[in-house]
TORNUFI-339981 format. One record per atom (N, C-alpha, C, O): residue in one letter; chain; atom name; x, z negated, y negated. Coordinates in nm, 3 decimals. Layout:
TORNUFI-339981
REC type mol atom       x       z       y
REC    a   A   CA       X       Z       Y
...
This chain:
TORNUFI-339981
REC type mol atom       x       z       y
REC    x   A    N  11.378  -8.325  -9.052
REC    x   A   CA  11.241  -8.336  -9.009
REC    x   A    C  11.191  -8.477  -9.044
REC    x   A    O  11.254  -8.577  -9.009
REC    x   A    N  11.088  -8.479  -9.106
REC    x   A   CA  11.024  -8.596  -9.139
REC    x   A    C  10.980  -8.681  -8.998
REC    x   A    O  10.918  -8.632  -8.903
REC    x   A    N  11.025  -8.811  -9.010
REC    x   A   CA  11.013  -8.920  -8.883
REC    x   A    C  10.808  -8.959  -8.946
REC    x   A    O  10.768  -8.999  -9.055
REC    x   A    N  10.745  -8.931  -8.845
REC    x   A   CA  10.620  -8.977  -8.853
REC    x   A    C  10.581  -9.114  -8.849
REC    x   A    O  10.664  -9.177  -8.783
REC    x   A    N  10.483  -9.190  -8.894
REC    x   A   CA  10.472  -9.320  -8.876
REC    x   A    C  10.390  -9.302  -8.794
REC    x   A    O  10.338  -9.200  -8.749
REC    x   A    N  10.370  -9.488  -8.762
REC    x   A   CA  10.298  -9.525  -8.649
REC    x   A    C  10.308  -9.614  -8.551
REC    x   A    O  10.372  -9.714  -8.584
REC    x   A    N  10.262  -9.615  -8.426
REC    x   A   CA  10.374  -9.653  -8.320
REC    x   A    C  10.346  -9.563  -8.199
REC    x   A    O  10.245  -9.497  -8.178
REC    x   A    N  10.458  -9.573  -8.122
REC    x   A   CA  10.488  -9.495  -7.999
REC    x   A    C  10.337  -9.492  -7.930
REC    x   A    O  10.256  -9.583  -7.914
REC    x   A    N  10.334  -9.350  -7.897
REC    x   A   CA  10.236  -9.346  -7.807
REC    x   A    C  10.065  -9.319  -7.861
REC    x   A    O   9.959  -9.297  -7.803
REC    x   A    N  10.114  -9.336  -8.016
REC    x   A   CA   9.984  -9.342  -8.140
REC    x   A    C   9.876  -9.423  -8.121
REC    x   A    O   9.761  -9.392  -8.149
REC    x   A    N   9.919  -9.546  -8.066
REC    x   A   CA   9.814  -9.653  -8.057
REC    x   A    C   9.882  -9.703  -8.166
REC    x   A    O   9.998  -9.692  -8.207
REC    x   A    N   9.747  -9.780  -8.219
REC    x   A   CA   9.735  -9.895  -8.358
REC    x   A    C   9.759 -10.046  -8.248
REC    x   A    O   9.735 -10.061  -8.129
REC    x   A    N   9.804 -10.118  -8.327
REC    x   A   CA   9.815 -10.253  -8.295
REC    x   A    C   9.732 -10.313  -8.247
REC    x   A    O   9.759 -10.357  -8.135
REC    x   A    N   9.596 -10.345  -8.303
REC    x   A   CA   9.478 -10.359  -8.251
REC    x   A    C   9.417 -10.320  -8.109
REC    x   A    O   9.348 -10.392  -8.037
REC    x   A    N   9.466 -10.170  -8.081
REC    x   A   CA   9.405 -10.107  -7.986
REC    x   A    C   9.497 -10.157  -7.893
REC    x   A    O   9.457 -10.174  -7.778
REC    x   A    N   9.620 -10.184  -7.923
REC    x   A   CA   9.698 -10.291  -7.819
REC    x   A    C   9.654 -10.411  -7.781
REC    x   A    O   9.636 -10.409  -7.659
REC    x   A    N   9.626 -10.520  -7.829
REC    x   A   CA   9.532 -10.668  -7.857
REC    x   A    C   9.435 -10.621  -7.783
REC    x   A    O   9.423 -10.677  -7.673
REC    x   A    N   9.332 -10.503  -7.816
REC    x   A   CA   9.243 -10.548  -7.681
REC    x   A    C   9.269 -10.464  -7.553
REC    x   A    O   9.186 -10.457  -7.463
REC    x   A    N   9.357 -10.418  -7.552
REC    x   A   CA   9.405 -10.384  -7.393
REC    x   A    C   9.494 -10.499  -7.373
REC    x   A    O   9.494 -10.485  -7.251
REC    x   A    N   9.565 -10.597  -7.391
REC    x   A   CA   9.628 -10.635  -7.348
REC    x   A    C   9.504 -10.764  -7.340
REC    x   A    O   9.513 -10.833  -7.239
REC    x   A    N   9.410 -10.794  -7.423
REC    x   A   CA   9.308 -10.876  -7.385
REC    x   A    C   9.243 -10.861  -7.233
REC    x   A    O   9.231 -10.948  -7.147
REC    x   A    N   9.192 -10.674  -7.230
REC    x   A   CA   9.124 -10.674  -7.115
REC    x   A    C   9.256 -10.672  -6.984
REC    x   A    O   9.214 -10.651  -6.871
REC    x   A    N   9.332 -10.682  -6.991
REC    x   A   CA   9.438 -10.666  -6.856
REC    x   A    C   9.458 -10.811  -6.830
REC    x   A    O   9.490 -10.852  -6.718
REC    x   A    N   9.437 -10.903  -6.948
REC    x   A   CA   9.449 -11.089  -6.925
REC    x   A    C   9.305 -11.101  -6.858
REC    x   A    O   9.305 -11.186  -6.769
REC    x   A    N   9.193 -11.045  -6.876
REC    x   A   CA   9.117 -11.081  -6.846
REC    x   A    C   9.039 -11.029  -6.664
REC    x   A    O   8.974 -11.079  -6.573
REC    x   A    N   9.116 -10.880  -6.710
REC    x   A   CA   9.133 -10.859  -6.552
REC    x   A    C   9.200 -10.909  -6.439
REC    x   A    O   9.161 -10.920  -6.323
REC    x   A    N   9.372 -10.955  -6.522
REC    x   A   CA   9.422 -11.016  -6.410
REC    x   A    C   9.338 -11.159  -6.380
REC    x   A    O   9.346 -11.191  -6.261
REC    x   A    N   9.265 -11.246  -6.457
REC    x   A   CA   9.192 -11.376  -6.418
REC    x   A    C   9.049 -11.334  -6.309
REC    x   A    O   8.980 -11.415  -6.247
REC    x   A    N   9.038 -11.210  -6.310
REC    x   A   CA   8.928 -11.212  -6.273
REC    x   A    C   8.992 -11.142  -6.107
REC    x   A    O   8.912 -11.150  -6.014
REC    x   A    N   9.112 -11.088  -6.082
REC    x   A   CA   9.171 -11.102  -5.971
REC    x   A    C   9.151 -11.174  -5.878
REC    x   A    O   9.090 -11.156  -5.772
REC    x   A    N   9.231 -11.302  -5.943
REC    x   A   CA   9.297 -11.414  -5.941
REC    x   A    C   9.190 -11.493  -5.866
REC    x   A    O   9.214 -11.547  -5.758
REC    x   A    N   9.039 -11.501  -5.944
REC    x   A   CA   8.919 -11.613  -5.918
REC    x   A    C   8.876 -11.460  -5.804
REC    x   A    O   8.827 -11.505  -5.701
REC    x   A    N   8.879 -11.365  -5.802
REC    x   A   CA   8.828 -11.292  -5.624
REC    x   A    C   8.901 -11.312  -5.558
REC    x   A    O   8.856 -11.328  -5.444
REC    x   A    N   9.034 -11.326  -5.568
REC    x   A   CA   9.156 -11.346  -5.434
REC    x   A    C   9.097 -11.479  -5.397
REC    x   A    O   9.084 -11.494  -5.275
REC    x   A    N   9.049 -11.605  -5.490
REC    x   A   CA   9.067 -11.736  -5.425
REC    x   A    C   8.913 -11.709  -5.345
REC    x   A    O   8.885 -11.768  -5.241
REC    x   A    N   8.856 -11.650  -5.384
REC    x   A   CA   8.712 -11.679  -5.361
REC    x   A    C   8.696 -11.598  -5.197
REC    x   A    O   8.604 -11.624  -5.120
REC    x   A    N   8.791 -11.513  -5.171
REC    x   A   CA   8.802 -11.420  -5.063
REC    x   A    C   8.886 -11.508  -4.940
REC    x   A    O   8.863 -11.509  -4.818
REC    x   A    N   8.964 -11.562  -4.999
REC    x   A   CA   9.023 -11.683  -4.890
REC    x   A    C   8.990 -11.790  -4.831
REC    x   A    O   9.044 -11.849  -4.738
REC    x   A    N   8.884 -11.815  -4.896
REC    x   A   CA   8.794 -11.865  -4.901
REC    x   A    C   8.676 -11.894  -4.769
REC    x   A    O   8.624 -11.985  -4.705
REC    x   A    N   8.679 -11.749  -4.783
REC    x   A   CA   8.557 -11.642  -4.675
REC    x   A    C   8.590 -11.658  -4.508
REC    x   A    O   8.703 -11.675  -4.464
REC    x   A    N   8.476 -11.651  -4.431
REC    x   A   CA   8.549 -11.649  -4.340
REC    x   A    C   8.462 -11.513  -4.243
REC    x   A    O   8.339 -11.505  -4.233
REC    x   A    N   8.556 -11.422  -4.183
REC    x   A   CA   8.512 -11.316  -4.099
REC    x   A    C   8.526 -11.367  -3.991
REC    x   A    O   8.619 -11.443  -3.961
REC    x   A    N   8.391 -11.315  -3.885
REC    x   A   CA   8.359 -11.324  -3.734
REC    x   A    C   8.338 -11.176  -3.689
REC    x   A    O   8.294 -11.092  -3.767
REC    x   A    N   8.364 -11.155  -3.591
REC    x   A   CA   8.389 -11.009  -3.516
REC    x   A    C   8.348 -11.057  -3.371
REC    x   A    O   8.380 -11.171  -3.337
REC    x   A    N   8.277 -10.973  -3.282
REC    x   A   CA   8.282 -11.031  -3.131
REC    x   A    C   8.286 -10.870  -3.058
REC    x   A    O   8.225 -10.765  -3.079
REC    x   A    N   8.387 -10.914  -2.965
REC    x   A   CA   8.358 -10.831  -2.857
REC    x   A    C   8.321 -10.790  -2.733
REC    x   A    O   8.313 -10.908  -2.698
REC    x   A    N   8.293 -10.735  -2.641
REC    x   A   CA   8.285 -10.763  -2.463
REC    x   A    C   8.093 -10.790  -2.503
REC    x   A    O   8.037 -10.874  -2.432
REC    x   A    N   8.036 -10.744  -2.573
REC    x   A   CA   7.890 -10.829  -2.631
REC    x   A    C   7.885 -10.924  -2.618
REC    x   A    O   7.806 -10.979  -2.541
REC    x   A    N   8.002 -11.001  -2.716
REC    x   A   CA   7.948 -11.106  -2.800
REC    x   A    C   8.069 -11.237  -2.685
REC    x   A    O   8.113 -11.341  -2.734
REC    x   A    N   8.093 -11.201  -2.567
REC    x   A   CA   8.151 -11.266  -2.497
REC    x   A    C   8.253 -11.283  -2.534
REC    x   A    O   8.289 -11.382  -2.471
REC    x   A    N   8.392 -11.233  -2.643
REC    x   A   CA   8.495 -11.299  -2.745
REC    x   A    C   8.451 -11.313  -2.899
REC    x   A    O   8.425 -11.212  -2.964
REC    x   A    N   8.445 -11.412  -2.942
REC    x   A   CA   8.430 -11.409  -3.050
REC    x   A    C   8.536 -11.472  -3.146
REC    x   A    O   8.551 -11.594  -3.152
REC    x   A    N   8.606 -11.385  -3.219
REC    x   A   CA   8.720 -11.447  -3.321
REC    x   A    C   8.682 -11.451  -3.504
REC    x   A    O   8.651 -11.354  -3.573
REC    x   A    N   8.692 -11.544  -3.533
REC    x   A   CA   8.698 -11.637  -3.681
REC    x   A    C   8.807 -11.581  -3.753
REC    x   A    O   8.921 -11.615  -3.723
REC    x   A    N   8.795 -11.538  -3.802
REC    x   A   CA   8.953 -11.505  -3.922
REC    x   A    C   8.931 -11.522  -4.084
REC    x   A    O   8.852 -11.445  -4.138
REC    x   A    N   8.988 -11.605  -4.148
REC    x   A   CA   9.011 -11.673  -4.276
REC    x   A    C   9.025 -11.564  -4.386
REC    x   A    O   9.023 -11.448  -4.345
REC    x   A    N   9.035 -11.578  -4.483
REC    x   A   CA   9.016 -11.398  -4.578
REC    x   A    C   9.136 -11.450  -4.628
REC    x   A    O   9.161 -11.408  -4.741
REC    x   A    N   9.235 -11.545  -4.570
REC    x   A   CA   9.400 -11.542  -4.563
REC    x   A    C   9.498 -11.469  -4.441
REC    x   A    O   9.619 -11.465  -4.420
REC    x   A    N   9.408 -11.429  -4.391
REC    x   A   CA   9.407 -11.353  -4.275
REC    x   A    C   9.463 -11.417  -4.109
REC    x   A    O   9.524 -11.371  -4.012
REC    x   A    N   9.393 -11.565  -4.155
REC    x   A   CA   9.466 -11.629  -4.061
REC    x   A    C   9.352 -11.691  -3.929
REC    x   A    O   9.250 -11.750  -3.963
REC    x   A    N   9.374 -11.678  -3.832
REC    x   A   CA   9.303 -11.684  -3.685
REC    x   A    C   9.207 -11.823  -3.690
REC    x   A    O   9.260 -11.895  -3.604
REC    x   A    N   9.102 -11.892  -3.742
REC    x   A   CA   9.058 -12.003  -3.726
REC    x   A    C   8.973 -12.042  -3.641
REC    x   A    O   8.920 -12.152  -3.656
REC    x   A    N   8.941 -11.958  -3.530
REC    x   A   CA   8.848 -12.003  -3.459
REC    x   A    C   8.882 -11.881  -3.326
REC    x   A    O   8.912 -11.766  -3.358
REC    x   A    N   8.876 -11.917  -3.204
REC    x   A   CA   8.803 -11.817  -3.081
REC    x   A    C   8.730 -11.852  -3.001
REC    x   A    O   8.760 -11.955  -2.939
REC    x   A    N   8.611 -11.783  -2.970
REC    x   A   CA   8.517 -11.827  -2.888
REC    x   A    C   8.507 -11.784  -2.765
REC    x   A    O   8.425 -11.692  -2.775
REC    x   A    N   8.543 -11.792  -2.635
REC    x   A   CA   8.493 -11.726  -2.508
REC    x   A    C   8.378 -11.820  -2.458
REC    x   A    O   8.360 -11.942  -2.466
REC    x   A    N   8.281 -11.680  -2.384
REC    x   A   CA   8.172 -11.699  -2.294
REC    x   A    C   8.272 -11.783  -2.184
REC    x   A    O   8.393 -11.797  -2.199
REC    x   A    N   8.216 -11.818  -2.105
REC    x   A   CA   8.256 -11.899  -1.946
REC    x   A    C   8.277 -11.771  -1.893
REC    x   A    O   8.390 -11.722  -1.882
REC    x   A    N   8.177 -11.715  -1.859
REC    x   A   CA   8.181 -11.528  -1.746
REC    x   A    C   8.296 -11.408  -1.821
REC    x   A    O   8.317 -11.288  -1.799
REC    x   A    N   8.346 -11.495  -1.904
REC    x   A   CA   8.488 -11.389  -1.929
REC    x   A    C   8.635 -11.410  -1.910
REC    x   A    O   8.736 -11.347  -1.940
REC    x   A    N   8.600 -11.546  -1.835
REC    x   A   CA   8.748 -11.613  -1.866
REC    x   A    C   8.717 -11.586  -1.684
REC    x   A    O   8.625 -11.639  -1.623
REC    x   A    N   8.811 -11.499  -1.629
REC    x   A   CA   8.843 -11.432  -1.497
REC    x   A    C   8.966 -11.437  -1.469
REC    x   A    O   9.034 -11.336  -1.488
REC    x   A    N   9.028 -11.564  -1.412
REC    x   A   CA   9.182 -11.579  -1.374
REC    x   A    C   9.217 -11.459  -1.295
REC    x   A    O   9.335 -11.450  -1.261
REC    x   A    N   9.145 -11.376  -1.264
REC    x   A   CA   9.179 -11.210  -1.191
REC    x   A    C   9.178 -11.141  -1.289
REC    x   A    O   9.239 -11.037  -1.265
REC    x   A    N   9.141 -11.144  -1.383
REC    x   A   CA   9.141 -11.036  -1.477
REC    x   A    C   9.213 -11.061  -1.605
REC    x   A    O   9.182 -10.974  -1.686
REC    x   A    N   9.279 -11.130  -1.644
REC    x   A   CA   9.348 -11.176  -1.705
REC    x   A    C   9.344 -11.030  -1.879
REC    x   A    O   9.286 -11.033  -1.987
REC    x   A    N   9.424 -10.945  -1.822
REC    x   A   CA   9.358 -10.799  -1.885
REC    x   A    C   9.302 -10.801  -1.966
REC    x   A    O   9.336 -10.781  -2.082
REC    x   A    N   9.137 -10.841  -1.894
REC    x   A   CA   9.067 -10.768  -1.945
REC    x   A    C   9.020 -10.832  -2.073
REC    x   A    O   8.971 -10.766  -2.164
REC    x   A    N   9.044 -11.017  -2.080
REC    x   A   CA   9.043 -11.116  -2.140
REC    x   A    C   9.130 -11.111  -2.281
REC    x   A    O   9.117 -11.172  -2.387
REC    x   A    N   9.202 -11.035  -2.247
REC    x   A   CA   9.339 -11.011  -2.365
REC    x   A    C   9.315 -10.942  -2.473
REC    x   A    O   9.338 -10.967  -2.591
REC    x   A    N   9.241 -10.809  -2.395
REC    x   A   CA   9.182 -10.672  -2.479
REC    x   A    C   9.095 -10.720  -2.530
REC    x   A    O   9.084 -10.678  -2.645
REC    x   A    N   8.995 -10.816  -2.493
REC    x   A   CA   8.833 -10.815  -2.571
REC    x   A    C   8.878 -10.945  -2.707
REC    x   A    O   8.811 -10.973  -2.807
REC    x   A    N   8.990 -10.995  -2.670
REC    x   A   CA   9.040 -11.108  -2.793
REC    x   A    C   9.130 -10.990  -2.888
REC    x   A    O   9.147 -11.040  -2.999
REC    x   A    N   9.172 -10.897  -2.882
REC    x   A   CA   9.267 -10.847  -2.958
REC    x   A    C   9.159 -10.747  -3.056
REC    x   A    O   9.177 -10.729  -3.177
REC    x   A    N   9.042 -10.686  -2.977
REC    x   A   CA   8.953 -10.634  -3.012
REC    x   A    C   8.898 -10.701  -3.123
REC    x   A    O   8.929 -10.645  -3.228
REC    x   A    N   8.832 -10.795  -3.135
REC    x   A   CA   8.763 -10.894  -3.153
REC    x   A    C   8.847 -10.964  -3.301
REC    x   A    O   8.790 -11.030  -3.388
REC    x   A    N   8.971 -10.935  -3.298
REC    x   A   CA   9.037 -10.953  -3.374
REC    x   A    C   9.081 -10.917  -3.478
REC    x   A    O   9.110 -10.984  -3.577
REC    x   A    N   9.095 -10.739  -3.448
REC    x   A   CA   9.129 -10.649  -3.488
REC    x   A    C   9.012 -10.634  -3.594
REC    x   A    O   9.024 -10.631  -3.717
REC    x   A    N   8.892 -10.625  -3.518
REC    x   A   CA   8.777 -10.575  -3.596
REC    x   A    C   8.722 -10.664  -3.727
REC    x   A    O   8.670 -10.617  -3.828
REC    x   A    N   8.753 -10.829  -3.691
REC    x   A   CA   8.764 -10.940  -3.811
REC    x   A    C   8.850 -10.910  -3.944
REC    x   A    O   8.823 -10.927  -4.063
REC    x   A    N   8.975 -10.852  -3.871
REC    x   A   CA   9.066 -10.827  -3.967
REC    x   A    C   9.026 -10.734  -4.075
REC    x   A    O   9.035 -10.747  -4.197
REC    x   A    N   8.955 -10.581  -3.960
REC    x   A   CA   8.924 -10.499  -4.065
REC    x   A    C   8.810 -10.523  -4.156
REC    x   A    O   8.787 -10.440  -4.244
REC    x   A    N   8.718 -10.654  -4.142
REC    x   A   CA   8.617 -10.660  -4.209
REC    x   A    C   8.699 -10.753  -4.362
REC    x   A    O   8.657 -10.721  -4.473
REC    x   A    N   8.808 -10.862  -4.353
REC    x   A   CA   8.866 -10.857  -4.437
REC    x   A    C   8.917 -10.800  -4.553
REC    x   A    O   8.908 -10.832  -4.672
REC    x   A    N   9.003 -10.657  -4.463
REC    x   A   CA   9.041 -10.550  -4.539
REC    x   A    C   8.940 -10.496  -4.608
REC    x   A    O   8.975 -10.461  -4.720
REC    x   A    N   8.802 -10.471  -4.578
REC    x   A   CA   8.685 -10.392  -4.634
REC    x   A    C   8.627 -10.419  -4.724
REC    x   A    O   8.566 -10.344  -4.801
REC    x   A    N   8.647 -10.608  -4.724
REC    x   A   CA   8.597 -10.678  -4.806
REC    x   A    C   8.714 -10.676  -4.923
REC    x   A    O   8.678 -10.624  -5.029
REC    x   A    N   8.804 -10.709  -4.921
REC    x   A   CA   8.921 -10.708  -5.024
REC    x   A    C   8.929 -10.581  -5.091
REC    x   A    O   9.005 -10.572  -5.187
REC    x   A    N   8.861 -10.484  -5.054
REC    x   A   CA   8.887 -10.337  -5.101
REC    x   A    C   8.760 -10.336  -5.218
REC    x   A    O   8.766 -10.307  -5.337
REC    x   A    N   8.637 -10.382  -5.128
REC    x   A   CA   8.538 -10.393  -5.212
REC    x   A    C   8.560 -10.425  -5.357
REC    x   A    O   8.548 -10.351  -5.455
REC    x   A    N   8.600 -10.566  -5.349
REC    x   A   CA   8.597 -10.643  -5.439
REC    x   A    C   8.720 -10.559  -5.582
REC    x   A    O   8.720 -10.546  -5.705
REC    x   A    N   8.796 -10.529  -5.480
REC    x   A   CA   8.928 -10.446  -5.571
REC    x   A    C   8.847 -10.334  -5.666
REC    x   A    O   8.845 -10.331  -5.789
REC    x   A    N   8.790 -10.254  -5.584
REC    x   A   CA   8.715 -10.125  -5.635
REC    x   A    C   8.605 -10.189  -5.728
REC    x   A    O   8.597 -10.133  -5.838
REC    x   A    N   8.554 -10.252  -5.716
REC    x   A   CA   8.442 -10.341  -5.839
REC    x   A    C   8.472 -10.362  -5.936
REC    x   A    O   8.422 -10.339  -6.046
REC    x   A    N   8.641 -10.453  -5.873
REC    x   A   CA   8.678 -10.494  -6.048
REC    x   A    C   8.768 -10.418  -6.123
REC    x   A    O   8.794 -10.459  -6.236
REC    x   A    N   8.841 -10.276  -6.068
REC    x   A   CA   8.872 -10.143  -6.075
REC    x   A    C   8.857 -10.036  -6.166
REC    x   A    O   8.920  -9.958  -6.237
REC    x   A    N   8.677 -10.088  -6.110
REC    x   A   CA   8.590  -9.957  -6.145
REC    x   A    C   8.628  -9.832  -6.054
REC    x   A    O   8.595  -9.722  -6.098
REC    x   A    N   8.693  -9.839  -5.932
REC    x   A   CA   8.690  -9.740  -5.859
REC    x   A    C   8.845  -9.644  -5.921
REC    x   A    O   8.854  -9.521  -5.928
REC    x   A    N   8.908  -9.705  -5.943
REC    x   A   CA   9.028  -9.637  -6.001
REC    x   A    C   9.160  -9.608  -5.892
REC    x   A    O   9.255  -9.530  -5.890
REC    x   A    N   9.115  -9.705  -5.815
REC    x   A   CA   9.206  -9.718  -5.722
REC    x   A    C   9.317  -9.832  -5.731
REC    x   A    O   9.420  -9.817  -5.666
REC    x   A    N   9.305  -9.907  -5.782
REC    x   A   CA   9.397 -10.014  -5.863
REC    x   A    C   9.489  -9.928  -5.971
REC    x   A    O   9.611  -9.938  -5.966
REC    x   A    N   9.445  -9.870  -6.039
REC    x   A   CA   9.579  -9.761  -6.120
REC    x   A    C   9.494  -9.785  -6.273
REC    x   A    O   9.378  -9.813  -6.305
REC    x   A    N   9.589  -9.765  -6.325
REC    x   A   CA   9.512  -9.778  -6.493
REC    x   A    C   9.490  -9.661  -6.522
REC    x   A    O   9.531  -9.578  -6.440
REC    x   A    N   9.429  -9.616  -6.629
REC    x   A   CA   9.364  -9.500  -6.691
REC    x   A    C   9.486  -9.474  -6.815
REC    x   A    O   9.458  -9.443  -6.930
REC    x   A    N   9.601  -9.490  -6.772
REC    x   A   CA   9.723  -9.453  -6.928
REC    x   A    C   9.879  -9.407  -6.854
REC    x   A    O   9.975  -9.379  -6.926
């Protein structure tokens, strides 16, 4: 049987060069949203507005705010939940945002290539 020419997969060389152009150019363009996202900073409040937590788009805690009328040495509780809340919800605005940005520069692929 005659061995066919070519190369594997029946891409030309060329058509390699600019995929491997656009994947250099995607990974830079990662690279400058990851820094630019760490950058960022998410606020979340809970209890209305009476916890308010700061979180870094490194996902790291930079700020909490309590009202005076929430800090209840009897309630200790209830103080815990509205910071974890408050926290939680910063975080997920992170995640929402990092997804965004993923799916943009994507094109909605899901982070997966088209090959």
């Amino acid at each position: 049987m005659a061995k066919r020419g070519g190369f594997p997969g029946g891409m030309m060389p060329g058509n390699m060069n600019n995929l491997m152009k656009q994947a250099q150019k995607m990974q830079r363009q990662m690279e400058e949203n990851q820094k630019a996202l760490e950058e960022k900073e998410f606020t979340a409040a809970a209890g209305g507005g009476a916890v308010e937590v700061t979180i870094s788009g490194k996902k790291e805690v930079t700020k909490v705010k309590l009202a005076e009328e929430v800090v209840d040495p009897d309630d200790i509780e209830m103080l815990e939940d509205l910071i974890m809340a408050a926290t939680n919800e910063a975080l997920r605005k992170v995640e929402e945002e990092s997804a965004a940005v993923m799916s943009k520069l994507t094109g909605g692929l899901g982070g997966g290539f088209p090959f």
